[in-house]
VEXGU-805790 format. One record per residue (C-alpha): residue in one letter; chain; x, z negated, y negated. Coordinates in steps of 0.001 Angstrom, whole numbers, plus 500000, padded with zeros to 6 digits. Layout:
<sites>
   aa   ch        x        z        y
    A    A        X        Z        Y
...
</sites>
This chain:
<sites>
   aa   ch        x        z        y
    X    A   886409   195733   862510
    X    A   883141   195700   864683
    X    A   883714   198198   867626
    X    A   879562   199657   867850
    X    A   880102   200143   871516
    X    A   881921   200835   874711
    X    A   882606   204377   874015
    X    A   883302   203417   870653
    X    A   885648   200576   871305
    X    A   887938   203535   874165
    X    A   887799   205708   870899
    X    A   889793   203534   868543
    X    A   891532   201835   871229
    X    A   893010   204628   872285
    X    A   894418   205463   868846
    X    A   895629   201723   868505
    X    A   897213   202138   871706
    X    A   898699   205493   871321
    X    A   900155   204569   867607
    X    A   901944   201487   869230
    X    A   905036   203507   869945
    X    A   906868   204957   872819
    X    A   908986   201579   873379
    X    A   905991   199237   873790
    X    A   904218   201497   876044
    X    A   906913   201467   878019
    X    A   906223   197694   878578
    X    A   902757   198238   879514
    X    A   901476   199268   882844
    X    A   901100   202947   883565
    X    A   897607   204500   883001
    X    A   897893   207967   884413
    X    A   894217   208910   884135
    X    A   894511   208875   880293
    X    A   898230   210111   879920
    X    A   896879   213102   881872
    X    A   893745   213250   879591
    X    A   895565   212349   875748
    X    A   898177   215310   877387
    X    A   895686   217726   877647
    X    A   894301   216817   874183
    X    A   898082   216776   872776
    X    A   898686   220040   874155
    X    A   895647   221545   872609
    X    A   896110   219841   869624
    X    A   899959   221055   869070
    X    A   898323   224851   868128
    X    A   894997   223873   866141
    X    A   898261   221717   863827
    X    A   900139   224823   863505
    X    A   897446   226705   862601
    X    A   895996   223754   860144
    X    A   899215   222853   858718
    X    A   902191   225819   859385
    X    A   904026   222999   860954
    X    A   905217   223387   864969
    X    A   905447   220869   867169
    X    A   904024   217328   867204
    X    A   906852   215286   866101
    X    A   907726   211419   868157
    X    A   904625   208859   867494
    X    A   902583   211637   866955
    X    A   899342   211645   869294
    X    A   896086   213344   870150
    X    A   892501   212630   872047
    X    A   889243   214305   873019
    X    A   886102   212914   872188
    X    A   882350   214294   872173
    X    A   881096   213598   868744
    X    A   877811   215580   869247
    X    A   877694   215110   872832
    X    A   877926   218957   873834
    X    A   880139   218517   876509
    X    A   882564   220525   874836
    X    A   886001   218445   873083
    X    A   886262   217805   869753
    X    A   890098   216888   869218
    X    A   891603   214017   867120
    X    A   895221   214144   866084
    X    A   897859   211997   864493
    X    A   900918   214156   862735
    X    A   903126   211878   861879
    X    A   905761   212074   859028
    X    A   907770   209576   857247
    X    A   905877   208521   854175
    X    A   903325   210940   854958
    X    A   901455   211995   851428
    X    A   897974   213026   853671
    X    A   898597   216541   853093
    X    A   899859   218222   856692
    X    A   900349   214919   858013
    X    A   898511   212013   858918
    X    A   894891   211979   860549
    X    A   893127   215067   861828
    X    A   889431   215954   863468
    X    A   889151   219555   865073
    X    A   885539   220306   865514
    X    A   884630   223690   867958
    X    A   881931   224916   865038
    X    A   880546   228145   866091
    X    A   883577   230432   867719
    X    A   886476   228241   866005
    X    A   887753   224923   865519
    X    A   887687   223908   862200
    X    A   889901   220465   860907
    X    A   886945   218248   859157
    X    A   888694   215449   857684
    X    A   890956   217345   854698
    X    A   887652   217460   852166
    X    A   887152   213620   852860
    X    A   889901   211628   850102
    X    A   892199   209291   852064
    X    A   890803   209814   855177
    X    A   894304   211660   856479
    X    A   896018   208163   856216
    X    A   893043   205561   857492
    X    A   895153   203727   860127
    X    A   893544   204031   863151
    X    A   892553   200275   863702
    X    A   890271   200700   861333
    X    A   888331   204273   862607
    X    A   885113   203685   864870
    X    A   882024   205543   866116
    X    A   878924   204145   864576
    X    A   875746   203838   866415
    X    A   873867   206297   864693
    X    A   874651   209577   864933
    X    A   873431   212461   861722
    X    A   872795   215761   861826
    X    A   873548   215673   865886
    X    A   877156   214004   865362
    X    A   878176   210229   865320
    X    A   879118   209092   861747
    X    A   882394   207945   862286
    X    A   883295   204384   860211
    X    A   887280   205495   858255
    X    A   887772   201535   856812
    X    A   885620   201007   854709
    X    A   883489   204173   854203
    X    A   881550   205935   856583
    X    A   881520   209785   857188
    X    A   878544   211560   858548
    X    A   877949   215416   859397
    X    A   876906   217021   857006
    X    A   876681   220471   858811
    X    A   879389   221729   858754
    X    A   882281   219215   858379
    X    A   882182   215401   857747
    X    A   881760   213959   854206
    X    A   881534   210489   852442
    X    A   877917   209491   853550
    X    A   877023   208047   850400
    X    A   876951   211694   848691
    X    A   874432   213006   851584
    X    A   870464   213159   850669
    X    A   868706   210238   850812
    X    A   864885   209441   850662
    X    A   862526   206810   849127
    X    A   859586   206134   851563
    X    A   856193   204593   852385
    X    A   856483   203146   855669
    X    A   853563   201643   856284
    X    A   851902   203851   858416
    X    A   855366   204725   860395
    X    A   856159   201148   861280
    X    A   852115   200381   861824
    X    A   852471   203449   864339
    X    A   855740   202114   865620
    X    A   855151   198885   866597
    X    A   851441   199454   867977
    X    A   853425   202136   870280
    X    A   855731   199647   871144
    X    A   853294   196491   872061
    X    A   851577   195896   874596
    X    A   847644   194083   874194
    X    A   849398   190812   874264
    X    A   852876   190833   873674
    X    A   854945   187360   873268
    X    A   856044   186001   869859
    X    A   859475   187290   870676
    X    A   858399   190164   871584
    X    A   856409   190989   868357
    X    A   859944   189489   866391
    X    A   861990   192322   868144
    X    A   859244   194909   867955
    X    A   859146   194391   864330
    X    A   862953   194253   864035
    X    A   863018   197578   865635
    X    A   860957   199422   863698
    X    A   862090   198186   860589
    X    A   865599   199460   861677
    X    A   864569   203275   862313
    X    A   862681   203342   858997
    X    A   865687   202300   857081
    X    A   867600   204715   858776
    X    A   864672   207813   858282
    X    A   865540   207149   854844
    X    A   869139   206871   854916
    X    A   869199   210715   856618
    X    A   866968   212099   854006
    X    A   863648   212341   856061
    X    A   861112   213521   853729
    X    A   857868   211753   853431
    X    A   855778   214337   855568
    X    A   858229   214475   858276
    X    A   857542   210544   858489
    X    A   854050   210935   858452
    X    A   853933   213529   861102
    X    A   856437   211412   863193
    X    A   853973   208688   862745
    X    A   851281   210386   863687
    X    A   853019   212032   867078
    X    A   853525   207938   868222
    X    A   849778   208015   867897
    X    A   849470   209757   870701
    X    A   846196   211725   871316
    X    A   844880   213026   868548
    X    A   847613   214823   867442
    X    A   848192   218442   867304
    X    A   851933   219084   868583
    X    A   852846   222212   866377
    X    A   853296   225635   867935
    X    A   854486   229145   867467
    X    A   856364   229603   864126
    X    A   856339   225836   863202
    X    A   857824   224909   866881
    X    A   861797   224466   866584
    X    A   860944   222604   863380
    X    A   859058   220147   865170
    X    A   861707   220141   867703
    X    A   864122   219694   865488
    X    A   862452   216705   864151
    X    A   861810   214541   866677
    X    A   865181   214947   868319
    X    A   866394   213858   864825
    X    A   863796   210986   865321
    X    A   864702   209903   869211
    X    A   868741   209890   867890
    X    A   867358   207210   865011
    X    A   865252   205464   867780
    X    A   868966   205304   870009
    X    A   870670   204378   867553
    X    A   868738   201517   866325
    X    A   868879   200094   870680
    X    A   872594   200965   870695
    X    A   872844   198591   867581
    X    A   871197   195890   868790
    X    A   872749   195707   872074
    X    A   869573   196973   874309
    X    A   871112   200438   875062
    X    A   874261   202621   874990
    X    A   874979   206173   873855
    X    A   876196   208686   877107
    X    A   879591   208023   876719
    X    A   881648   209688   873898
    X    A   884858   209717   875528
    X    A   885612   212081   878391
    X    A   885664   210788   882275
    X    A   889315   210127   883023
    X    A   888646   210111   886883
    X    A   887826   206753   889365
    X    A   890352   208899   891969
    X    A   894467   208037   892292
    X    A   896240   211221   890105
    X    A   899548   212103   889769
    X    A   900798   212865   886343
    X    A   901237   216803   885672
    X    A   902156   218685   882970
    X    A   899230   221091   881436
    X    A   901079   223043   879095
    X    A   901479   226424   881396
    X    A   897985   225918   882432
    X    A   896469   225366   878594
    X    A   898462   228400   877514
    X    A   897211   230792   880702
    X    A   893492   229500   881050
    X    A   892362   230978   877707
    X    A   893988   234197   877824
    X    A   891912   235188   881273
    X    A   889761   238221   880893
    X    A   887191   236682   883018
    X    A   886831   233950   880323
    X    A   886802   235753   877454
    X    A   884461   238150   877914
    X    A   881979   235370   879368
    X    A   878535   235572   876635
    X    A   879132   232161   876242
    X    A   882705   231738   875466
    X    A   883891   235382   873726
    X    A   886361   233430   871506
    X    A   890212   231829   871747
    X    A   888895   228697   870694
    X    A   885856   228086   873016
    X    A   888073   229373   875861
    X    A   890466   226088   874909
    X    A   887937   224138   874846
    X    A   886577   225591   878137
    X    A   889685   225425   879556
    X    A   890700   221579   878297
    X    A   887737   220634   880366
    X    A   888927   222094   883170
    X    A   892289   220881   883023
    X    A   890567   217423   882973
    X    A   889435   217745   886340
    X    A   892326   219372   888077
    X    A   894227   215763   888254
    X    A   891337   214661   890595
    X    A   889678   217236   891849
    X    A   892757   219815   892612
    X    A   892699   223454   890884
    X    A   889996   225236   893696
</sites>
């Protein structure tokens, strides 16, 4: 399966790698950057399992990673349970998404998606809603507010386009751009108004985006109508990024978390991950006030104690 991009290609890589088996990584040369990191995302992942599935533990060549699906900054957890002949029930694939105060598991709507072997699971290019749709073989699942579904259910749109890619592309050119140029231009625009359709962009949201590329004579809206607006074109620029990731001319800020570029030893996080949230001083912070934004707070900060040191 096509790997969309770097980020991407560390996302599924890392559950190839981590589903090879205890014996075969043995053979392969240490990585302590990610052991530290996939331990810090195991450890977090062992109680959001219990919780999901009444089930303690992780049992052997079970696994877990963080990855930034909306690009908050704040870890959205993957896990493999495994089981022997696992029926996809409180076993198999799992995505932990920090929605509001809690984590909620996103996957267990989604039929088969518990048992998608992990080869075949990749980040698409375009994200939806503010989160990556994520490629499970061969359907894709996008956000559809508050967990991921089959894309193919979520509203779609029939549009004009003609004024949106005449806007486009005269935004894009310059007074005398090269026949190549004018191909890719073209190409470009094409691609973000098949995708305005694809994430249900009605036709007067178009229209307005088309006119905003304009430039000048249009009247940015204000007061009540404001966040709307704002809401729109960031749902516009992520189309726009999407369709450059796609064709090789950009990259997403990276999905995966930074492992560190300094030497680490390999620790053990599970004191640290069970302390760290319980601290008053983290609780009762406005913008945490909840056990499972305090892991997530704290899983971040475990990530940079291996390089960094704990002052």
């Amino acid at each position: 399966m096509r790997l969309f991009w770097r980020p991407a290609t560390a996302f599924a890589l890392a559950f190839l790698c981590a589903s090879l088996g205890t014996a075969r990584a043995q053979q392969q040369p240490e990585n302590i950057p990610w052991e530290n990191s996939m331990a810090i995302a195991q450890k977090m992942a062992i109680g959001l399992l219990e919780r999901q599935t009444g089930s303690k533990g992780l049992p052997l060549a079970s696994f877990a990673i963080d990855v930034d699906l909306n690009l908050d900054g704040l870890p959205e957890i993957f896990a493999y349970r495994y089981a022997p002949g696992c029926d996809g029930v409180n076993c198999g694939n799992f995505l932990f998404v920090l929605e509001g105060d809690s984590y909620q598991e996103v996957l267990g709507d989604i039929p088969g998606a518990r048992l998608v072997p992990q080869d075949k699971i990749a980040l698409s290019p375009f994200k939806r809603n503010g989160f990556f749709d994520i490629q499970s073989d061969t359907m894709t699942i996008g956000w559809g507010g508050k967990r991921y579904v089959d894309a193919s259910t979520l509203p779609a749109s029939t549009l004009d386009g003609t004024a949106f890619v005449a806007a486009c592309q005269k935004n894009k050119l310059s007074e005398q751009p090269s026949q190549g140029e004018t191909e890719q231009v073209s190409a470009a625009c094409q691609c973000q108004f098949n995708r305005f359709q694809k994430v249900g962009f009605t036709q007067a949201d178009l229209d307005a985006y088309a006119a905003s590329l304009m430039g000048e004579d249009f009247d940015y809206p204000i007061g009540d109508k404001e966040d709307a607006w704002l809401a729109l074109s960031k749902s516009a620029q992520d189309v726009a990024t999407g369709c450059e990731v796609a064709s090789g001319k950009s990259q997403w800020p990276p999905a995966y978390f930074d492992h560190g570029d300094r030497p680490q030893q390999k620790l053990n996080f599970g004191a640290f991950l069970d302390a760290c949230p319980a601290q008053d001083f983290i609780m009762t912070n406005h913008k945490i006030g909840s056990p499972d934004r305090a892991l997530a707070l704290c899983g971040c900060v475990a990530r940079e104690i291996p390089t960094y040191g704990p002052t």
